[in-house]
PDBQT receptor file of N, H, CA, C and O in Angstrom, charges set to zero:
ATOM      1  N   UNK A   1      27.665   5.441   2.333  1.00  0.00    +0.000 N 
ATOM      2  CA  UNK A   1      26.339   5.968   2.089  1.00  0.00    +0.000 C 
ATOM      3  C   UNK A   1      26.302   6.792   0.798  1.00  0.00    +0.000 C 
ATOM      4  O   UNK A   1      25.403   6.633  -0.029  1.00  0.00    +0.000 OA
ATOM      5  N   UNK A   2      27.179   7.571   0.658  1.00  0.00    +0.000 N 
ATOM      6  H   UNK A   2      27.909   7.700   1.330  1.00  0.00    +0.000 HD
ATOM      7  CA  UNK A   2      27.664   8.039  -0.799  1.00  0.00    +0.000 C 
ATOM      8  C   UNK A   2      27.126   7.153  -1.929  1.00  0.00    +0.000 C 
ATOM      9  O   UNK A   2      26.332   7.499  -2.804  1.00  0.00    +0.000 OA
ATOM     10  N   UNK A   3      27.584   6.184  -1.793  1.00  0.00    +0.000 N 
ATOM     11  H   UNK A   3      28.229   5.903  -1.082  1.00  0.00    +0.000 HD
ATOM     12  CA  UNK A   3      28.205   5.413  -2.754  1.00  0.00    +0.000 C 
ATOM     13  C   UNK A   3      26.434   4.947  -3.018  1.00  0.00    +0.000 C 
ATOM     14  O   UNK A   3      25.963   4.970  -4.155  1.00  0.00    +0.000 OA
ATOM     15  N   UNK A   4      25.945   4.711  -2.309  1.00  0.00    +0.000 N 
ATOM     16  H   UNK A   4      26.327   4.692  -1.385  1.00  0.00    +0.000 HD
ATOM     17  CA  UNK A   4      24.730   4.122  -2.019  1.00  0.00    +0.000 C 
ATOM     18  C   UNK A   4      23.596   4.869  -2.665  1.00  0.00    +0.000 C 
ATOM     19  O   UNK A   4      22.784   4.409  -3.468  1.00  0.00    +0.000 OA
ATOM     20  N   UNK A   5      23.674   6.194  -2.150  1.00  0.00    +0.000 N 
ATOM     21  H   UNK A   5      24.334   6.568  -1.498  1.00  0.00    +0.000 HD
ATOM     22  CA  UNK A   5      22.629   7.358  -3.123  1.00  0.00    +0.000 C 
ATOM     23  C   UNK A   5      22.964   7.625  -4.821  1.00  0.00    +0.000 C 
ATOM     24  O   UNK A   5      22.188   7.883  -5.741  1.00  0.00    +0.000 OA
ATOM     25  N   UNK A   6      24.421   7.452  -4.805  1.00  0.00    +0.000 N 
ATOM     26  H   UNK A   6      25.052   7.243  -4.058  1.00  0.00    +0.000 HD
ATOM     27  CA  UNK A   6      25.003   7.866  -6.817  1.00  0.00    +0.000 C 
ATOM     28  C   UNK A   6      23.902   6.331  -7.409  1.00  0.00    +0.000 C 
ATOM     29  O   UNK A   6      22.959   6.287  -8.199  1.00  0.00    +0.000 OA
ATOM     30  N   UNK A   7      24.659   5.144  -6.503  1.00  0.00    +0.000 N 
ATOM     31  H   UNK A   7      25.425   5.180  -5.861  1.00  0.00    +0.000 HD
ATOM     32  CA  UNK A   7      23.838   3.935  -7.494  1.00  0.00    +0.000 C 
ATOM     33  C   UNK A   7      22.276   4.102  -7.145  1.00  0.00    +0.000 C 
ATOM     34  O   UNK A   7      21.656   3.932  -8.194  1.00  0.00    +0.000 OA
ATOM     35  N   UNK A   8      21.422   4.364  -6.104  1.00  0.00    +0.000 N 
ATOM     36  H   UNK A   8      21.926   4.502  -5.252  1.00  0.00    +0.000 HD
ATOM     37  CA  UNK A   8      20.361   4.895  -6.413  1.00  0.00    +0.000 C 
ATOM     38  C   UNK A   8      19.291   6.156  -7.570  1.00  0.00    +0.000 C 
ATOM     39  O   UNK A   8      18.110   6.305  -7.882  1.00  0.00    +0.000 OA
ATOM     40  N   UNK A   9      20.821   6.907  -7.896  1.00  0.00    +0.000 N 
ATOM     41  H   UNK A   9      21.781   6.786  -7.642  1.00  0.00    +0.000 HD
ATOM     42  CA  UNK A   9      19.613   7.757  -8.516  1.00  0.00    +0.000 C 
ATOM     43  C   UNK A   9      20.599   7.624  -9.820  1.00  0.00    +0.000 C 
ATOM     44  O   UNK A   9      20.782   8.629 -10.507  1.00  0.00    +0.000 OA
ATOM     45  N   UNK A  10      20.920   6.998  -9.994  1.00  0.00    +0.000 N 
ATOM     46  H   UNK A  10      20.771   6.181  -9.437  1.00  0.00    +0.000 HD
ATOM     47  CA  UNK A  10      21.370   6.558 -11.469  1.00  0.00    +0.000 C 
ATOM     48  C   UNK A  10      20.433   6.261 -12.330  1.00  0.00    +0.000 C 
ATOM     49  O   UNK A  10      19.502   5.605 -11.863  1.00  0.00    +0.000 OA
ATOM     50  N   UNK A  11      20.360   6.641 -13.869  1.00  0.00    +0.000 N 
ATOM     51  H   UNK A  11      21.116   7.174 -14.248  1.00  0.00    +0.000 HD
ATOM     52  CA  UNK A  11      18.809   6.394 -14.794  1.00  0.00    +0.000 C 
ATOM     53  C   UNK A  11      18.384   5.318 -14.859  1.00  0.00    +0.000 C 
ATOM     54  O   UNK A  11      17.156   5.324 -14.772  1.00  0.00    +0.000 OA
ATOM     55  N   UNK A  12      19.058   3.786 -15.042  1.00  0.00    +0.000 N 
ATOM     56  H   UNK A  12      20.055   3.781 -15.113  1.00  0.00    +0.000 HD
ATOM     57  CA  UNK A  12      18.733   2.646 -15.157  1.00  0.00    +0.000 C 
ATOM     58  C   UNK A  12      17.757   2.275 -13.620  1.00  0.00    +0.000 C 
ATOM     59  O   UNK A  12      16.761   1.578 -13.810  1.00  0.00    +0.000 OA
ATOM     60  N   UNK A  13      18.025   2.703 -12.247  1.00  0.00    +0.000 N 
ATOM     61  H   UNK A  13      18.834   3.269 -12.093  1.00  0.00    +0.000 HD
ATOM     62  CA  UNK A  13      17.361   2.131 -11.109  1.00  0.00    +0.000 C 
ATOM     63  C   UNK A  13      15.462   2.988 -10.584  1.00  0.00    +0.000 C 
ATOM     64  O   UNK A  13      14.410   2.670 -10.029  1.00  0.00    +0.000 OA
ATOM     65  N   UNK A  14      16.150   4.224 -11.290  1.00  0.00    +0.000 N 
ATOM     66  H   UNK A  14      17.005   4.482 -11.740  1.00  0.00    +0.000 HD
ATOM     67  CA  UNK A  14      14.816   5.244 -10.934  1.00  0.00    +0.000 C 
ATOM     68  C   UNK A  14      13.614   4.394 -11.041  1.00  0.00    +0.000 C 
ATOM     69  O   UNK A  14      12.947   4.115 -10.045  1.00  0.00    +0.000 OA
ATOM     70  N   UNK A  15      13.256   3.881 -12.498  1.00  0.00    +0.000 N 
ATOM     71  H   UNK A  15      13.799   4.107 -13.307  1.00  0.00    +0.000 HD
ATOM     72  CA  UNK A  15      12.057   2.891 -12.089  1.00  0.00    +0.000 C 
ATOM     73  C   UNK A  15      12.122   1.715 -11.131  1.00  0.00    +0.000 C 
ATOM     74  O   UNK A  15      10.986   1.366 -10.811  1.00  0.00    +0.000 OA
ATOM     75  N   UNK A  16      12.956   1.084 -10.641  1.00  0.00    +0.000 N 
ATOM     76  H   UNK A  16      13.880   1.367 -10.901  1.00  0.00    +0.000 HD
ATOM     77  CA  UNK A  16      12.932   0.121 -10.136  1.00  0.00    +0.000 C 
ATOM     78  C   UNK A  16      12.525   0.810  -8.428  1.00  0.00    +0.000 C 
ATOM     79  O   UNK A  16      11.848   0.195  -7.603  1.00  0.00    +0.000 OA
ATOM     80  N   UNK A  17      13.135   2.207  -8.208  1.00  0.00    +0.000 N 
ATOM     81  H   UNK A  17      13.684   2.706  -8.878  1.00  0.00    +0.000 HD
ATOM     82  CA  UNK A  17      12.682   3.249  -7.030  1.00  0.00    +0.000 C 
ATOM     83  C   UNK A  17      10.890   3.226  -6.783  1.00  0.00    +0.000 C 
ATOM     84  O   UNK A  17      10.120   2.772  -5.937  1.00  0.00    +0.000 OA
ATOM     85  N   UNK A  18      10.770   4.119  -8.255  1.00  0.00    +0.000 N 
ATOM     86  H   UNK A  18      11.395   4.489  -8.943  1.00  0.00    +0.000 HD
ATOM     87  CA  UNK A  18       9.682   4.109  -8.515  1.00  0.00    +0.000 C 
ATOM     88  C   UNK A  18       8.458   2.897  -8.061  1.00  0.00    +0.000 C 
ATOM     89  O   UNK A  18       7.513   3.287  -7.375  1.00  0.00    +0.000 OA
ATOM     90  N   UNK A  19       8.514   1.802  -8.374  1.00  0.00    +0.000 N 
ATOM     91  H   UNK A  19       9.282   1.485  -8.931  1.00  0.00    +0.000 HD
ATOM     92  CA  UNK A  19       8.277   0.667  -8.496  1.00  0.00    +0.000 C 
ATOM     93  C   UNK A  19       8.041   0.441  -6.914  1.00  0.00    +0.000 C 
ATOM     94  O   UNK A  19       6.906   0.175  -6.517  1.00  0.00    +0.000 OA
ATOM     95  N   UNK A  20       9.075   0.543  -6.055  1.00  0.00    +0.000 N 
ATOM     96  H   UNK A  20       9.997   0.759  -6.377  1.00  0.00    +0.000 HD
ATOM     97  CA  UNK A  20       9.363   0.135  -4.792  1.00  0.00    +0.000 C 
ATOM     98  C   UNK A  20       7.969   1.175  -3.968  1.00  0.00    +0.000 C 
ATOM     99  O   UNK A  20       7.012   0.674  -3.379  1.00  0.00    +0.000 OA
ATOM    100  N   UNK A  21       8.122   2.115  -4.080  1.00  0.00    +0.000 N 
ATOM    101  H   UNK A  21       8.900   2.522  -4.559  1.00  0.00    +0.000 HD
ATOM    102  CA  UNK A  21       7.457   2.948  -3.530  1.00  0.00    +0.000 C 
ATOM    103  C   UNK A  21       5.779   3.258  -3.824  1.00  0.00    +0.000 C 
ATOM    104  O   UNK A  21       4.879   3.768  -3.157  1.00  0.00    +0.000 OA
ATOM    105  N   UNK A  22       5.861   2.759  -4.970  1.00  0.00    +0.000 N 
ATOM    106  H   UNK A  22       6.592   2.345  -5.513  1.00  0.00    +0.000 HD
ATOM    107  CA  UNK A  22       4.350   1.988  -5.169  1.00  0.00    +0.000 C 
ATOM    108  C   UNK A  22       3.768   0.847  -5.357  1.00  0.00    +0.000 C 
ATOM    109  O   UNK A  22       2.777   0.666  -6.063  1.00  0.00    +0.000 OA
ATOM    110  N   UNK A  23       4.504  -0.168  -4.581  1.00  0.00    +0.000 N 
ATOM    111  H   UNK A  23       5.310  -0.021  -4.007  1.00  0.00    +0.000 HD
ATOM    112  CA  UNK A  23       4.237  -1.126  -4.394  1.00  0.00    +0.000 C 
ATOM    113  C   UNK A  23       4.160  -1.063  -2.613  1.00  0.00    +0.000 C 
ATOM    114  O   UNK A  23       3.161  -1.588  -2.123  1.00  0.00    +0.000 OA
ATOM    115  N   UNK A  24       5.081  -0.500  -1.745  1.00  0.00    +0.000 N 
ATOM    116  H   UNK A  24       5.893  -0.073  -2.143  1.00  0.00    +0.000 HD
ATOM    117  CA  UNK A  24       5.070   0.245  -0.550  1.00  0.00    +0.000 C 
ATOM    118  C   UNK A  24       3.250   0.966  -0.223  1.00  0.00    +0.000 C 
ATOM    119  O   UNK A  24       2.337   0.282   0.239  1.00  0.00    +0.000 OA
ATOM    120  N   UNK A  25       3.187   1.750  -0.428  1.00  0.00    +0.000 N 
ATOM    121  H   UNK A  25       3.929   2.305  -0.804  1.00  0.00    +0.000 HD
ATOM    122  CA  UNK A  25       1.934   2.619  -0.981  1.00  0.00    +0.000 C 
ATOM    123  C   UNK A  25       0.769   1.771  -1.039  1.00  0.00    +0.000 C 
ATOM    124  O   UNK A  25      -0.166   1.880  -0.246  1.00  0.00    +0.000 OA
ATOM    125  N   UNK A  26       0.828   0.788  -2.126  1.00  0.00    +0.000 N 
ATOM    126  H   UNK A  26       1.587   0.700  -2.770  1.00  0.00    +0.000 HD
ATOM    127  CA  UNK A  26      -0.326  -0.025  -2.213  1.00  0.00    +0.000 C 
ATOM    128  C   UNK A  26      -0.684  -0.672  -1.075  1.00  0.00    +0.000 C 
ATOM    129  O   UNK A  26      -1.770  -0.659  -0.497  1.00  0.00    +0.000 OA
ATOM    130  N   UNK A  27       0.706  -1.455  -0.700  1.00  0.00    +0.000 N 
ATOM    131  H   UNK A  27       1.588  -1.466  -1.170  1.00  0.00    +0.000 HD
ATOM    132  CA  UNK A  27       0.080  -2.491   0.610  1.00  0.00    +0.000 C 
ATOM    133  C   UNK A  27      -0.043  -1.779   1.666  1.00  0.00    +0.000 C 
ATOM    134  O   UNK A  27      -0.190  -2.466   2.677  1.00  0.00    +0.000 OA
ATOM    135  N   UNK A  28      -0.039  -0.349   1.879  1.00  0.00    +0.000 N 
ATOM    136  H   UNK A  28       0.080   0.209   1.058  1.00  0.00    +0.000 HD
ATOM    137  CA  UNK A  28      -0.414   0.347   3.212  1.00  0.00    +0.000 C 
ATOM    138  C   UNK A  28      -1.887   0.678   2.665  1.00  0.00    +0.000 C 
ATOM    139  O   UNK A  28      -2.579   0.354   3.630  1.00  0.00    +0.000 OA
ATOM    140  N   UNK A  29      -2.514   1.009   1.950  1.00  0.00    +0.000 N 
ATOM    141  H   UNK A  29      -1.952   1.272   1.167  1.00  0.00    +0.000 HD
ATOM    142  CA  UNK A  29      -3.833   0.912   1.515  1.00  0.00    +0.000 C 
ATOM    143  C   UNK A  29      -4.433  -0.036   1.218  1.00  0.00    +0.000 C 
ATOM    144  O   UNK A  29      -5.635   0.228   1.189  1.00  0.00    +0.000 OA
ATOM    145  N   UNK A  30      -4.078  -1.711   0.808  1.00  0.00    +0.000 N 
ATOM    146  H   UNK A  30      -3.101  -1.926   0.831  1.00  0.00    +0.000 HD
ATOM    147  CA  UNK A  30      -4.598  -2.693   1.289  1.00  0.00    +0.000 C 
ATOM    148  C   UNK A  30      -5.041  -3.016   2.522  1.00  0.00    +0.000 C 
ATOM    149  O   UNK A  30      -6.228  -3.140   2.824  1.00  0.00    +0.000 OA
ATOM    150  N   UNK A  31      -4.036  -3.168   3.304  1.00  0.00    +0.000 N 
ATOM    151  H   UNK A  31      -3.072  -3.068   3.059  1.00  0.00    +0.000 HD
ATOM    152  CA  UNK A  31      -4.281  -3.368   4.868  1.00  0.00    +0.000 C 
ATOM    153  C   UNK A  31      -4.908  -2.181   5.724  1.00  0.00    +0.000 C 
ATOM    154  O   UNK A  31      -5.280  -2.373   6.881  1.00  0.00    +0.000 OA
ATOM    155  N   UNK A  32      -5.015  -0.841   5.041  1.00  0.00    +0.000 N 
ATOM    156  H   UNK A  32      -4.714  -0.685   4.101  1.00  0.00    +0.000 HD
ATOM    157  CA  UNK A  32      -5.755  -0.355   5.739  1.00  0.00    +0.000 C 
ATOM    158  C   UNK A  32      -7.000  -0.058   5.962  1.00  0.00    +0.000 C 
ATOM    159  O   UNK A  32      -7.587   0.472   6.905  1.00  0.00    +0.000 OA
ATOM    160  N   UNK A  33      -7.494  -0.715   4.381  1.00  0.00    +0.000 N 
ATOM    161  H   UNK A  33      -7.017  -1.145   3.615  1.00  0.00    +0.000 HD
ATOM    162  CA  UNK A  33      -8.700  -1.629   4.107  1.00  0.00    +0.000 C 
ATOM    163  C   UNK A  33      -9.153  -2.503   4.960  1.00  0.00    +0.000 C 
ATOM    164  O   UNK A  33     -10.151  -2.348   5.664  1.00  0.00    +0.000 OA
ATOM    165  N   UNK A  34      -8.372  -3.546   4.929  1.00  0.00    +0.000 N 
ATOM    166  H   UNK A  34      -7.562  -3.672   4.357  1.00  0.00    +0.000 HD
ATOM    167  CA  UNK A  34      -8.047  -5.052   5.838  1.00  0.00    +0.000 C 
ATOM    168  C   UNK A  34      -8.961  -4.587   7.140  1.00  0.00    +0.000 C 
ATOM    169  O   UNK A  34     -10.120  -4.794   7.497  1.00  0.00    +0.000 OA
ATOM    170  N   UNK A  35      -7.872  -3.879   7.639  1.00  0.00    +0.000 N 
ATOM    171  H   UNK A  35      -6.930  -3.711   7.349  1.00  0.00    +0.000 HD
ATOM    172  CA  UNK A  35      -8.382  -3.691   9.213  1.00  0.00    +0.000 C 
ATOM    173  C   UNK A  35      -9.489  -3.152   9.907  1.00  0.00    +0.000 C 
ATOM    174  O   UNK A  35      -9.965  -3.214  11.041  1.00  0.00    +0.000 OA
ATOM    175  N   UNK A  36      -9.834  -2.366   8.364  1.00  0.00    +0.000 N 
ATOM    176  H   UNK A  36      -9.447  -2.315   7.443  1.00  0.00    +0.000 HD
ATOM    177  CA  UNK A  36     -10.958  -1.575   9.004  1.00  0.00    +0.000 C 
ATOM    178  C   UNK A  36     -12.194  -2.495   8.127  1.00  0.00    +0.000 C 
ATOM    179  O   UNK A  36     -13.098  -2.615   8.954  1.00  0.00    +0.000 OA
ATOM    180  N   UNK A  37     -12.525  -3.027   7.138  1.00  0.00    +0.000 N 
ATOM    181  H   UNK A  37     -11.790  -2.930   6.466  1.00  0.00    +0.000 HD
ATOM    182  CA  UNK A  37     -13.101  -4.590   6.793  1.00  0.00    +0.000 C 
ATOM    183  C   UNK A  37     -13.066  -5.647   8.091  1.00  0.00    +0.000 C 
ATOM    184  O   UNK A  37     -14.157  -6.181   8.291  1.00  0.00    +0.000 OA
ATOM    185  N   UNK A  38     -12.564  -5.829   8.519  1.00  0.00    +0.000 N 
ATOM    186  H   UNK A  38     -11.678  -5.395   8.357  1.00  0.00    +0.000 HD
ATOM    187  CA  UNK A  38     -12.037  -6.676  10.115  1.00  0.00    +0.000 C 
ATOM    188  C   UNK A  38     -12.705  -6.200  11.429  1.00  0.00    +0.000 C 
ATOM    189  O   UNK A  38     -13.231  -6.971  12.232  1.00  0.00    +0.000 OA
ATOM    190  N   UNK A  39     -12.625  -4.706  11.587  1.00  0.00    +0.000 N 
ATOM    191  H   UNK A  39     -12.198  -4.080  10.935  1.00  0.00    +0.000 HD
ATOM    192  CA  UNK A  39     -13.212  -4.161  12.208  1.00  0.00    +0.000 C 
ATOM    193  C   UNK A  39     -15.076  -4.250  12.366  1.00  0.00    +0.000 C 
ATOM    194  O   UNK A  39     -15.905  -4.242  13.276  1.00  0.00    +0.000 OA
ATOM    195  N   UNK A  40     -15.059  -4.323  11.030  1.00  0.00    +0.000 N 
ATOM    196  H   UNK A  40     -14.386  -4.329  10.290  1.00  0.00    +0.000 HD
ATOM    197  CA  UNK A  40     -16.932  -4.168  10.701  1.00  0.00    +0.000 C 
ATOM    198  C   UNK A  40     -17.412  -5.369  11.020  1.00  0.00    +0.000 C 
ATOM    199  O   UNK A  40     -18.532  -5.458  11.524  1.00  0.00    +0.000 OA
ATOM    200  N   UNK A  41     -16.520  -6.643  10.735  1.00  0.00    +0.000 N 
ATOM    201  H   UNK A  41     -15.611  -6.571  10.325  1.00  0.00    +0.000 HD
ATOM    202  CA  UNK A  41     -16.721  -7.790  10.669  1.00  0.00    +0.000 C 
ATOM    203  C   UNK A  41     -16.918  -8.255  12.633  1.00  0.00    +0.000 C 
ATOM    204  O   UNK A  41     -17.821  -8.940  13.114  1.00  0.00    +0.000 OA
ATOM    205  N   UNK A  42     -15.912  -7.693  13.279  1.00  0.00    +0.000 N 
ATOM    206  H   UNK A  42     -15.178  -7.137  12.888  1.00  0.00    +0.000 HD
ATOM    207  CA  UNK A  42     -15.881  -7.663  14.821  1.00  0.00    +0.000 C 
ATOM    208  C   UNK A  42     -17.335  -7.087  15.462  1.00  0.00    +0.000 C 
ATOM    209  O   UNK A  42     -17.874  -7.558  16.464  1.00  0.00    +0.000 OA
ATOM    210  N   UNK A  43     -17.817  -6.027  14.703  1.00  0.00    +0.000 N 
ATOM    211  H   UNK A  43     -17.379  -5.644  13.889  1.00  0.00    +0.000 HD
ATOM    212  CA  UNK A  43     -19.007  -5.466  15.461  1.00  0.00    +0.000 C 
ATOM    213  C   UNK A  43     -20.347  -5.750  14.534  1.00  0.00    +0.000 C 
ATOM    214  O   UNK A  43     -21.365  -5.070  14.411  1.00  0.00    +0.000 OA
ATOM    215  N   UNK A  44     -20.026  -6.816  14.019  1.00  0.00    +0.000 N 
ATOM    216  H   UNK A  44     -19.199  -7.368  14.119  1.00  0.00    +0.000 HD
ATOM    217  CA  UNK A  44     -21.413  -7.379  13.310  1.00  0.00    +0.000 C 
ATOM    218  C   UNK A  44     -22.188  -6.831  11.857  1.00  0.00    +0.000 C 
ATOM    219  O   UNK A  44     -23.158  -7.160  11.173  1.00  0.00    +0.000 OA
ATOM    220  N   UNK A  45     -21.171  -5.837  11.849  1.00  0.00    +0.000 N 
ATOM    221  H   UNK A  45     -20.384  -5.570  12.405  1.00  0.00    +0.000 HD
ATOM    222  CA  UNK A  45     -21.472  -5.307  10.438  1.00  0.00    +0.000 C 
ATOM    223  C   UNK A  45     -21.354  -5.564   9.739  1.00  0.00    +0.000 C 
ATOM    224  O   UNK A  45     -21.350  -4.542   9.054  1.00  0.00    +0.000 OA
ATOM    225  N   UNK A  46     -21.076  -7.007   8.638  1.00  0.00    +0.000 N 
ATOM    226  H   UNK A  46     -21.080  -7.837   9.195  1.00  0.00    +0.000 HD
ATOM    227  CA  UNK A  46     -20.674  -7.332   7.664  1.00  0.00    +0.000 C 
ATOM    228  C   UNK A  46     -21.056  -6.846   6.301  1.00  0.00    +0.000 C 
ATOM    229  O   UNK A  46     -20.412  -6.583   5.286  1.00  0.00    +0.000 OA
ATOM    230  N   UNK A  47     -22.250  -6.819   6.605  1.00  0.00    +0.000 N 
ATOM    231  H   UNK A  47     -22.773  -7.032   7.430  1.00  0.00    +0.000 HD
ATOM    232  CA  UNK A  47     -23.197  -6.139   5.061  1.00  0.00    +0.000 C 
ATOM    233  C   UNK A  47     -22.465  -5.228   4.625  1.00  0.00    +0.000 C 
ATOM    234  O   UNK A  47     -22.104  -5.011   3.469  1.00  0.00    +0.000 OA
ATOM    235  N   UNK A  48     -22.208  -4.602   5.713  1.00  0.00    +0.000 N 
ATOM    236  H   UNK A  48     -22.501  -4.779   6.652  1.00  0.00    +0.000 HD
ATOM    237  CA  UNK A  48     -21.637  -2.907   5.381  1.00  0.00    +0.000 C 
ATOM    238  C   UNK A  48     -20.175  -3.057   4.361  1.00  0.00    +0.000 C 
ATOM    239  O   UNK A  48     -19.645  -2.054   3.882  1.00  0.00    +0.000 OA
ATOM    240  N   UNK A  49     -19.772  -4.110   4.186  1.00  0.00    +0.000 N 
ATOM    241  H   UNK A  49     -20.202  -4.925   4.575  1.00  0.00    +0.000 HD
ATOM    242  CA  UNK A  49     -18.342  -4.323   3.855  1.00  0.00    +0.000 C 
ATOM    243  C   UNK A  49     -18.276  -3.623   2.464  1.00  0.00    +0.000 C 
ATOM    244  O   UNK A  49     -17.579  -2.711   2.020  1.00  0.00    +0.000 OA
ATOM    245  N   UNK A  50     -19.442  -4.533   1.858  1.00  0.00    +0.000 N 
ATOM    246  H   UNK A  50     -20.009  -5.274   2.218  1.00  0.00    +0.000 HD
ATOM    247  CA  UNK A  50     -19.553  -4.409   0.299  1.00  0.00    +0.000 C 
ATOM    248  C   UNK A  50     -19.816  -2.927   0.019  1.00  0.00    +0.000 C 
ATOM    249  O   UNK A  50     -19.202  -2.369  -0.890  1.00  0.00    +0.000 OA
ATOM    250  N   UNK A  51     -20.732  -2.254   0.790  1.00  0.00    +0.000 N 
ATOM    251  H   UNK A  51     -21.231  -2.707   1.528  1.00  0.00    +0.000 HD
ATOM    252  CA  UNK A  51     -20.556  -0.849   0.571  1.00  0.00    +0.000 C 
ATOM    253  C   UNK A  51     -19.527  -0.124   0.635  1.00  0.00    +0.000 C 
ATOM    254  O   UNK A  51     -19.313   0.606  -0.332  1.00  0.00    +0.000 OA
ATOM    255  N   UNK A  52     -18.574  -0.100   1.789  1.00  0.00    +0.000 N 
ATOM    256  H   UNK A  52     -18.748  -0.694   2.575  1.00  0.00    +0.000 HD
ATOM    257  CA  UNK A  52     -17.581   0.225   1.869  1.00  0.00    +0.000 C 
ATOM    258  C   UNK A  52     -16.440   0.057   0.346  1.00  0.00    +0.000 C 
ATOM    259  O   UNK A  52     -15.732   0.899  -0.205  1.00  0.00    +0.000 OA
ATOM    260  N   UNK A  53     -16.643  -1.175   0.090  1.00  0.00    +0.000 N 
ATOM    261  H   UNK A  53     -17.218  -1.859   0.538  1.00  0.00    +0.000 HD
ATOM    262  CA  UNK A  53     -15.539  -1.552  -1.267  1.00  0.00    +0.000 C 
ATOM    263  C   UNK A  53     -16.449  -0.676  -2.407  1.00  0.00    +0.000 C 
ATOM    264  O   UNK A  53     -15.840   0.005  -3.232  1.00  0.00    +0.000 OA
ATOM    265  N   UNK A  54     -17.446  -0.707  -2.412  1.00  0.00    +0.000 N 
ATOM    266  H   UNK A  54     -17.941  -1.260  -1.742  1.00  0.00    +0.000 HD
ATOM    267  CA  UNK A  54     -17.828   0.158  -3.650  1.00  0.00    +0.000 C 
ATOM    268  C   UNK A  54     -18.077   1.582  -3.665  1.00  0.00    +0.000 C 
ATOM    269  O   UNK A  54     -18.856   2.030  -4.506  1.00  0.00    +0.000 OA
ATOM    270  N   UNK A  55     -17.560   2.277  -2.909  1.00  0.00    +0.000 N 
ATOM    271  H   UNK A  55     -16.927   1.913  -2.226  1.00  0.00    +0.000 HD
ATOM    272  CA  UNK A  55     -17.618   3.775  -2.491  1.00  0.00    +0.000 C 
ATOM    273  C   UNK A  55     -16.176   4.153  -3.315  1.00  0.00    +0.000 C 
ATOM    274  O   UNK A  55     -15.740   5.304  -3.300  1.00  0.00    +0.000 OA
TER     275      UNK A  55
């Protein structure tokens, strides 16, 4: 595990960290879009979607 954190925070990988964790990030705010878009769509609200995306 040692060995595992030195090659992690070594200068060459930090962006590639970086990178990981906002790409992580994004798709939990995609889908949490998703579901709740999905949701509106279940109780007949569709109209409402487009508002929702432009807020």
């Amino acid at each position: 595990m040692d060995q595992f954190i030195i090659i992690l925070t070594k200068p060459d990988n930090i962006p590639i960290i970086m990178l990981l964790i906002s790409v992580v990030i994004c798709l939990y705010v995609a889908l949490k879009q998703a579901f709740k878009h999905d949701r509106l769509i279940e109780e007949g609200r569709e109209d409402e979607i487009y508002e929702e995306m432009i807020k």
